[in-house]
N, C-alpha and C positions, 0 to 999 in steps of 0.2 A: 654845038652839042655839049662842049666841055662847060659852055658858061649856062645852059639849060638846065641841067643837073642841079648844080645848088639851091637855082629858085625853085624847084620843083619838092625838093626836101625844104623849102623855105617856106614854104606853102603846106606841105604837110606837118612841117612842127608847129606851123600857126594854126590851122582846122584842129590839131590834139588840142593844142592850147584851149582852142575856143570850145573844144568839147566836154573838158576839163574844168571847165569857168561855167559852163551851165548844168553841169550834172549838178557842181558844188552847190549851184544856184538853188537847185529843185530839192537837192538834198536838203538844203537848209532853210528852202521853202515848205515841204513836207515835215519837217521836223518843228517849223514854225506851228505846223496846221493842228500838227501833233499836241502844240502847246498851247494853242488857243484852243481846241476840242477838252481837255484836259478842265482847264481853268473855267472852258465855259461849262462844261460838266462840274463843276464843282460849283461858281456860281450859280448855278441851279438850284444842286443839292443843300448851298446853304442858302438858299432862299427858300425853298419847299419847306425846310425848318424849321427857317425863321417865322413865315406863314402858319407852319402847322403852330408851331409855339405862341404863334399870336391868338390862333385860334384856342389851343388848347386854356388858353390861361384868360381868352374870352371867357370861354364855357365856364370855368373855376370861377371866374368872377360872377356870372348869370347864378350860379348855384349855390354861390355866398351870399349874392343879392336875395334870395328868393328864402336862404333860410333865414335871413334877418330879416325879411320882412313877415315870415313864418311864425318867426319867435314875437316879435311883436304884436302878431295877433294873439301869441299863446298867451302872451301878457295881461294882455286888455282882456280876454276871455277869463283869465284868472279872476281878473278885479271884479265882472262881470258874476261869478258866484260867489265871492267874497259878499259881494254886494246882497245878493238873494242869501244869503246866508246870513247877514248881520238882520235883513227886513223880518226874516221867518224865526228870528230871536228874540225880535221885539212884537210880534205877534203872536207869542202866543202866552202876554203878561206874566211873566213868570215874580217871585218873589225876589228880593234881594237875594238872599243867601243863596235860593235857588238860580238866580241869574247869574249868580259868582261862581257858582259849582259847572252850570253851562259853559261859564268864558274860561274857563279853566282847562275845561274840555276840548273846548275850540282852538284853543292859545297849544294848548301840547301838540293837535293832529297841523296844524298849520305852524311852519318852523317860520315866516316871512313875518308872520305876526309879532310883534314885539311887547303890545300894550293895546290894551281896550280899556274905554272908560265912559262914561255918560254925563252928558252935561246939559243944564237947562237951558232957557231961552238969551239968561244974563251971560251964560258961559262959565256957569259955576260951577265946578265939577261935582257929579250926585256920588262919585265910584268909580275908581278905578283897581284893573284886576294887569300884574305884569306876566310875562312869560315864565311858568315854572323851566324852562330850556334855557335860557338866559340870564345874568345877572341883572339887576333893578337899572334900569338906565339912568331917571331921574325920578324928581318929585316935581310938586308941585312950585317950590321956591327954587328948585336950580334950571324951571321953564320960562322963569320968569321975562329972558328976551325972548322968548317964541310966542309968548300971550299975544300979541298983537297980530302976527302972522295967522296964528290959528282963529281968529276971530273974525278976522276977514275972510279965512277962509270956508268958515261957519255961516256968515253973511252969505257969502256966494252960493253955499250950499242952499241957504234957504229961500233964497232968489231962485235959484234952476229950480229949488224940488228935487233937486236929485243929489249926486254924491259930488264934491268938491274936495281939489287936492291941492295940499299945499307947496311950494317951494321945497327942496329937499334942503338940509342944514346937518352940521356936523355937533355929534352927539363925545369930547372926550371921554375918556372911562381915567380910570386911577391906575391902569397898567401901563397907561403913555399911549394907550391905543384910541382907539373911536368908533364909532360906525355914523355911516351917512342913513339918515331916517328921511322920513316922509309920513305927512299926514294926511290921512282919507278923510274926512264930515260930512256924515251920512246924517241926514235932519229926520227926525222920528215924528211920524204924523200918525193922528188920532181923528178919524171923522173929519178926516180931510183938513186938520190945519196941523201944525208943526207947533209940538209941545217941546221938543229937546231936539239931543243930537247923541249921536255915537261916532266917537271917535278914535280912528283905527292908525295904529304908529306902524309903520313897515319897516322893515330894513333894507335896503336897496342890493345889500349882499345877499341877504337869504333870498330876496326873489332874486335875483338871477341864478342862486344853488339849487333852490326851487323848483321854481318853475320852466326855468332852463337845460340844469345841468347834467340832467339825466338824457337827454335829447340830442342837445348844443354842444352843451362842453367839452364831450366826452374827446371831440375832435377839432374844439374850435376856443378862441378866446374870448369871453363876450362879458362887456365892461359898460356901464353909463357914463357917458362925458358930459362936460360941461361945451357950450359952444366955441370954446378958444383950445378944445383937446385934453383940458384935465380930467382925471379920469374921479371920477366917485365914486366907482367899488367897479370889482374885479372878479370873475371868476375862469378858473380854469390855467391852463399853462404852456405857453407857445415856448415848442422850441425853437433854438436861434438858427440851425444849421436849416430850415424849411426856409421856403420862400414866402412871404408877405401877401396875403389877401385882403384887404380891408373891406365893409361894407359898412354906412352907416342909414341907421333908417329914423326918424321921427315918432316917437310915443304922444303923441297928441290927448291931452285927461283935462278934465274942466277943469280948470284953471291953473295947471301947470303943462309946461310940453319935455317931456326926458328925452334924451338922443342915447340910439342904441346903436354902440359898436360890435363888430364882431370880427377877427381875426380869424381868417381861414390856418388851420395846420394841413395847409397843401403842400406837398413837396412840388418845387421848379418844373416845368414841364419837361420832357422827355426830351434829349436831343435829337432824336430821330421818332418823331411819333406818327410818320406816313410809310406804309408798307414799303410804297415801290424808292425811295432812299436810304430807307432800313432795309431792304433787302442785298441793294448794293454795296452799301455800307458793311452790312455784318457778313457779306460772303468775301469782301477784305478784308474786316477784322479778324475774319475765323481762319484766312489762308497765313495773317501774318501768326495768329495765333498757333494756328498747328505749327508754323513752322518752331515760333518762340517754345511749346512745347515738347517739340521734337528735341531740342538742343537742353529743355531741363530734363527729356527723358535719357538725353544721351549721357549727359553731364552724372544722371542720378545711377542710371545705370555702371557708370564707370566707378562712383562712389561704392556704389553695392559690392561689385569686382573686388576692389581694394579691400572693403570691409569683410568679407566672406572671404578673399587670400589672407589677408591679417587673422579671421577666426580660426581659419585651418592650419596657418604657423601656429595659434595661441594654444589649439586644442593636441596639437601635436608634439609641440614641447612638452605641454601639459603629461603627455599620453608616455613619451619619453621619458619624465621624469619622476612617473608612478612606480613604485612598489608592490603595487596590486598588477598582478594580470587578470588582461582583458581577450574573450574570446568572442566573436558573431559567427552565432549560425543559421544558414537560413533555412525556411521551413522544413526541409528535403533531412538536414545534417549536415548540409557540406559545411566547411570553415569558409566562412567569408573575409573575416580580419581576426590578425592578432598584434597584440602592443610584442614593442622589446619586451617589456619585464615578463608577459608569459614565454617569448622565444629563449631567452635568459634562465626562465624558471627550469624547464624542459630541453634545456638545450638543443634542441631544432632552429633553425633557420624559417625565419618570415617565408619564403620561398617554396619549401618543403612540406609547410602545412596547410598552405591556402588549396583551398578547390578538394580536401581531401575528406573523409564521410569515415565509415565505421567499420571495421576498429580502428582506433588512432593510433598511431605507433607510442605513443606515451603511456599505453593501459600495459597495468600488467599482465602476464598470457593467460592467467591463471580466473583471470577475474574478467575478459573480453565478454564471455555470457552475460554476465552478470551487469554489468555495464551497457551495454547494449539494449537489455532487457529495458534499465533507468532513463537511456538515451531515447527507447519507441517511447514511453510511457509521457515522458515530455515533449516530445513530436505529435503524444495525440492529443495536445492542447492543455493536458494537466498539470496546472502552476504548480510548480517547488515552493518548498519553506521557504518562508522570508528568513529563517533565521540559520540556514544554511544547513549544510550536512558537510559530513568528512567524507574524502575518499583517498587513494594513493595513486602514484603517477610513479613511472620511470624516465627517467633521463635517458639520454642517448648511449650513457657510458655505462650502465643498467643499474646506477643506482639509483635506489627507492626515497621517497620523500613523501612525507604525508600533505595535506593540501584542507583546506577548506571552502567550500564552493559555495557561492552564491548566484542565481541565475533567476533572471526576467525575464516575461516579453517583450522584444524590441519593433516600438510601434513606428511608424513614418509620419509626414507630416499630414498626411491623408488621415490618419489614428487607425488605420489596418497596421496587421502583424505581418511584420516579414522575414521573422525569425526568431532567435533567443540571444542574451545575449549575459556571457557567465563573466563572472568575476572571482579570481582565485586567490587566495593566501596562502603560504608558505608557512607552515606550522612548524618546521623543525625546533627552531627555537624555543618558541612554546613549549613542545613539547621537555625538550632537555631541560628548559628552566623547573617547568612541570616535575621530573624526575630530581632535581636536584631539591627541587621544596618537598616530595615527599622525603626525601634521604633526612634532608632536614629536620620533617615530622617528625619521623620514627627516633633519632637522634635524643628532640626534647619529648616523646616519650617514654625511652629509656630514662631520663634524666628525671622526668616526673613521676616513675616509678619509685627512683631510689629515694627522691624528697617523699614518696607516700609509706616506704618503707618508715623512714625516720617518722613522720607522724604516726603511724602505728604504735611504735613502737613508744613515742610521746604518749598516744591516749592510752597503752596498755598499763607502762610505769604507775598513768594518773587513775583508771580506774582499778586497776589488781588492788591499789592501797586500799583500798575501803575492806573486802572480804575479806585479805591477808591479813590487816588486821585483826577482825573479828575471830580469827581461824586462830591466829594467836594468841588472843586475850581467851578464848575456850581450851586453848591447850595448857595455858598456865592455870586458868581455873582447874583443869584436870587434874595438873601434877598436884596442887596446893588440897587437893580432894585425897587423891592416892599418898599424900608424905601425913595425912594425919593419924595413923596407925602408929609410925615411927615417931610422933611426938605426944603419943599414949591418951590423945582424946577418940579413942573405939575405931571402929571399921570405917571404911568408910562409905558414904551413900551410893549405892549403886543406880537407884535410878538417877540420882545427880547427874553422876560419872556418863552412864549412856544420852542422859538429852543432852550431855557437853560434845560427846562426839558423834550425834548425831547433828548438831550446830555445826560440830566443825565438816561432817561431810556435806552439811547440804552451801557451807561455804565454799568448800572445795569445788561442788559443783557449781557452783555460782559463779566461781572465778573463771570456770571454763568457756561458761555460756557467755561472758563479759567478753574472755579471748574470743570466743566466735562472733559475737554480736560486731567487736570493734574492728573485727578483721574485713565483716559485710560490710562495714559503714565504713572502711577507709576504702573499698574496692567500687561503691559505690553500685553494689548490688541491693537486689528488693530482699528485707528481710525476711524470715517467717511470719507472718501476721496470725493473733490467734485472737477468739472472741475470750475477754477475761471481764470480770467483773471488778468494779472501784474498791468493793468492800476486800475484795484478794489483793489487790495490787498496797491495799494499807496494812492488811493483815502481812504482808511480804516483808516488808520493809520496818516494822515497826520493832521487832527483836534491835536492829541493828540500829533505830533511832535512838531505842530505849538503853541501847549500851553507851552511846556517845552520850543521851541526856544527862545518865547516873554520876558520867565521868564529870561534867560540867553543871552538875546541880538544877539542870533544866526541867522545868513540868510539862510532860504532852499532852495536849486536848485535843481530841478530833471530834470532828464535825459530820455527819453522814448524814446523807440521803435516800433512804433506805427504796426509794422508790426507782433510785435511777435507772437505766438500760445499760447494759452492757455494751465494753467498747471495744473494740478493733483495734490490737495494736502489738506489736514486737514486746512483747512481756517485761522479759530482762533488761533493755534497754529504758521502758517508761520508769520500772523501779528504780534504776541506777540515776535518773533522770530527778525521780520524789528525793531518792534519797539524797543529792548532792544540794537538792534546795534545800532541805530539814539540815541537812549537816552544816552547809552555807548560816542559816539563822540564828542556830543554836551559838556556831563560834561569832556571829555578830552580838552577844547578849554577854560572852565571855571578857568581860570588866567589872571592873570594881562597881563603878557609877550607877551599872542595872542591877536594879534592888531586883523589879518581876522579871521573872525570868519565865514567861511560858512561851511556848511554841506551840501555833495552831494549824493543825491541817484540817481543811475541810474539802469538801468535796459535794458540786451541789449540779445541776441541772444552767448549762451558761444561757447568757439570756438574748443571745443573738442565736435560736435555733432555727434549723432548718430543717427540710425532708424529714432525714433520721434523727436531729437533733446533735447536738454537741454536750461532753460533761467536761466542766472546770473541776481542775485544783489548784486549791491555792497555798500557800503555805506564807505565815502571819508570826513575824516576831516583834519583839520589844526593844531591837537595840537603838543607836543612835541614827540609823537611817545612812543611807547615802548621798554624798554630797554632790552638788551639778558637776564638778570635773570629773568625779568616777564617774557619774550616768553616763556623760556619755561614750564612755571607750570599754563599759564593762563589760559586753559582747566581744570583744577583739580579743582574737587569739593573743595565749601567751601575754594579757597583762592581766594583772595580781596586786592586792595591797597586801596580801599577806606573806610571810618573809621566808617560808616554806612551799609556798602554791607557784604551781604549773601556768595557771591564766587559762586553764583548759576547757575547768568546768563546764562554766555558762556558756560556752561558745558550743562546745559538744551538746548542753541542754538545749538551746533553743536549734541547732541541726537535726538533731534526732523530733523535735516535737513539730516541724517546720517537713519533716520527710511522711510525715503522718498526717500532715495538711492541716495540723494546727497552730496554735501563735503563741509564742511567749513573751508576757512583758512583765513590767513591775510599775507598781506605784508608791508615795509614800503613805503610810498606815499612820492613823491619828488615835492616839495625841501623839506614838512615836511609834517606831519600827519601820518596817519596810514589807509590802506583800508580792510575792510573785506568783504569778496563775499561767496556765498553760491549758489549753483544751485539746480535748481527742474527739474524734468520731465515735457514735456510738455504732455499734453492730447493725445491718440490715435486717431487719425483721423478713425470714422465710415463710 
């Protein structure tokens, strides 16, 4: 029993054993079967391939075969009307020149054509007409090795009766190029015998561009060879990545034979071009493919993550690091977002203002209507300024700060509205700068007061002198009137004495009207404007030319136009304005060296009128003139060549004639002197 036991276990570790050894057996028999199903399935599949690919690129070849034998009929059918076309040219006896103007005709509509010509029975050419499409190929002495070729082939021709072609042969040119020709002889009969020939040059290129390549070409290579594979012309253009179709076919012509190649541009056939292995096939390329897709959507997807976490740190530093605050509300008003810089601006916490609607605890109490009112208004779809508006805001701590707002529609990526979304600026500073540049204003407008006081006071010095004068030289006249009693030559003239101090009052008041006039013109206020006439404004001023002229020996001549209109202008001021040019010309004449001494005012109608028209004055001395460096600074304040003068004058003359909207200038006056003119407005006609 004890020694029973071991064999017993001896025997069942051998049956595991052996059960062990043919599982493995069938396992790896099955796995075999596995692999031969597998491989034989695949042998199949690349044999049903390689059958279909044999088949497929049969068929390519049948369909290259059939267009090259296609094309060679289209050939021969060409020649075929060429032929009735050359017979129906010579039937219908035309004249030379006429028959030259036909082949000329035929030669352009026919690109294959290169040369026609006519030749008698000897082979003497009667005319030949070349391709106006073409360059001249040859003549007659550069044919000279083809004469014997074409003679025989002329022979031939007139042996059949019909048309005979020659050999083809290579034609150089002078570009380093050629073309391969061919000649047609066509034997020209008359009542049934043969008096000449016509003879027809081809180019072997152009009929196959011809009569091929609108057909052939467009998808195929089609070339003439020679029987050992050179090629003799060529049309069209294989690419190298297709696969290779060849067909050649026989052009058979009395008395030559051409071979015609033609190069299929067939792409390789399909590697799967039977349904039921393309089906198995592409339902595993599609399982490996989806999965291959799966792992570039996983891949791209992860990129997207990265990129869009990277945009949303980039936009949030961004958002962080702004100055402006930023506010989203959605349609409703509630706050959706706000940046630091508005939580900062308003001191409220991110926290505290999200999800909150109207009033905002940032309005002041006094102005929530009011606000509210702006906030529906924009809630019912009506855009704000682009260019913003002001409003004010309280801080937590309840001070006030003024703000500048700017607010949009906030579109999504759908381009619907989903709310608004404002943008705020902090004006305080602005504004303080703002108050400090007015303080500043007001500052330099004190300070340009007290500079206008001193100009004042500048042009009063400069024009008082003129009437104060006169008012003085009338008061000495007075006395020297009233002391002649006391030096025993009689009474003295009374009416003298009162036109002296009627001079001196109406100076007196002149001087006033000067102080008023100069006071408006430093203030930069509108004068009195009044309608005066040219002939008053000379009558005004001429007492006080004629006292300066008497002093300096000067003679006055004026000039009047007795016709002119009245002009529109601050009175006292155009006088002060006549009188500073007359008194200006006069002391320009105050030298030895000026024998004439006149001074001319005139006064005439200016010749650039408009509307109402314009009147010139001018005033015309005889002195030495002014020289280019005075010209041009003699309008600037405050310079003067003379050793007494202000530099005021001219600068005050052309301001005042320039405030009446007319123009002062000067020129120089021939044979000497200098003229200056100034024009006014005349009056509106009522």
């Amino acid at each position: 029993m004890t020694q029973a036991e071991p064999s017993s276990l001896q025997k069942t570790h051998i049956l595991w054993l052996l059960l062990k050894q043919v599982t493995r057996s069938f396992t790896d028999r099955r796995f075999s079967l596995w692999i031969a199903l597998v491989g034989l399935v695949l042998a199949l599949l690349v044999t049903l391939v390689w059958l279909a690919g044999r088949y497929e690129a049969s068929q390519y070849q049948a369909e290259l075969d059939r267009d090259t034998a296609d094309a060679v009929s289209d050939i021969r059918n060409g020649f075929g009307r060429h032929i009735l076309i050359l017979q129906n040219l010579h039937a219908k006896s035309l004249s030379q020149k006429i028959w030259q103007a036909e082949v000329e005709e035929l030669l352009s509509q026919n690109r294959d054509w290169l040369r026609l010509e006519k030749r008698d029975l000897q082979g003497i050419s009667l005319g030949a007409v070349p391709s106006p499409l073409k360059p001249e190929l040859f003549n007659d002495k550069t044919r000279m090795n083809e004469q014997a070729e074409i003679l025989q082939t002329c022979l031939r021709a007139r042996r059949l009766n019909g048309p005979a072609y020659s050999r083809s042969y290579f034609v150089p040119q002078s570009n380093g190029l050629g073309l391969e020709v061919m000649e047609m002889c066509l034997p020209t009969i008359e009542r049934g015998t043969t008096v000449g020939f016509t003879l027809l040059t081809y180019g072997l290129q152009e009929i196959l561009a011809t009569k091929l390549g609108e057909t052939y070409g467009q998808r195929n290579e089609i070339s003439f060879i020679e029987p050992d594979g050179t090629r003799l012309a060529i049309h069209g253009n294989l690419p190298r990545a297709k696969r290779l179709f060849t067909a050649t076919q026989l052009l058979d012509l009395p008395g030559t034979t051409l071979v015609l190649r033609m190069d299929g541009r067939r792409a390789a056939p399909n590697l799967l071009p039977n349904i039921l292995p393309a089906l198995v096939t592409a339902m595993s390329i599609a399982l490996v493919s989806v999965l291959v897709l799966l792992v570039k959507d996983s891949r791209r997807r992860l990129k997207a993550e990265r990129d869009l976490a990277d945009a949303l740190a980039f936009r949030k530093a961004m958002e962080d690091s702004l100055v402006t605050g930023l506010r989203a509300r959605d349609l409703k008003g509630r706050i959706t977002y706000v940046n630091p810089a508005f939580c900062q601006m308003v001191d409220f916490d991110a926290e505290d203002l999200l999800g909150m609607s109207a009033p905002m605890p940032y309005w002041p109490p006094e102005m929530v209507g009011e606000y509210q009112q702006r906030q529906a208004v924009r809630l019912a779809g009506n855009a704000p300024p682009r260019e913003g508006f002001e409003s004010v805001f309280v801080r937590k701590d309840g001070s006030r700060f003024p703000v500048l707002i700017f607010e949009a529609p906030l579109i999504n990526v759908l381009g619907q509205q989903t709310g608004w979304m404002s943008a705020f600026l902090d004006i305080s500073e602005q504004r303080r700068i703002e108050e400090l540049s007015r303080s500043s204003q007001e500052r330099l407008q004190a300070t340009a007061r007290l500079a206008t006081v001193g100009e004042m006071a500048s042009l009063l010095s400069h024009e008082l002198n003129q009437p104060l004068s006169a008012i003085s030289s009338y008061a000495t006249g007075s006395l020297n009137l009233l002391r002649q009693p006391e030096e025993g030559q009689g009474s003295p003239n009374l009416s003298e004495l009162q036109m002296a101090f009627e001079r001196i009052s109406e100076q007196a008041s002149r001087a006033g009207k000067v102080i008023n006039s100069v006071h408006d013109f430093v203030r930069r206020r509108d004068q009195d404007k009044e309608v005066v006439k040219p002939q008053s404004i000379i009558d005004a001023v001429m007492p006080l030319v004629q006292l300066q002229a008497h002093k300096l020996q000067v003679r006055i001549q004026t000039k009047l136009d007795n016709s002119l209109l009245p002009v529109l202008c601050d009175r006292t001021m155009v006088e002060q304005v006549l009188l500073n040019l007359a008194r200006n010309g006069m002391q320009a004449m105050d030298h030895p060296e000026c024998r004439q001494r006149v001074l001319t005012l005139q006064v005439k109608r200016a010749a650039s009128s408009q509307s109402h028209g314009w009147v010139e004055f001018s005033v015309v001395d005889l002195g030495k003139g002014i020289s280019a460096d005075v010209a041009q600074s003699l309008f600037t304040p405050f310079f003067t060549t003379k050793a007494e003068g202000m530099g005021l004058g001219l600068s005050l003359c052309r301001t005042v004639v320039e405030q009446h909207g007319g123009h002062l200038e000067f020129e120089a006056n021939e044979p000497c002197g200098t003229l200056f003119r100034f024009t006014l407005p005349t009056a509106p006609e009522i």
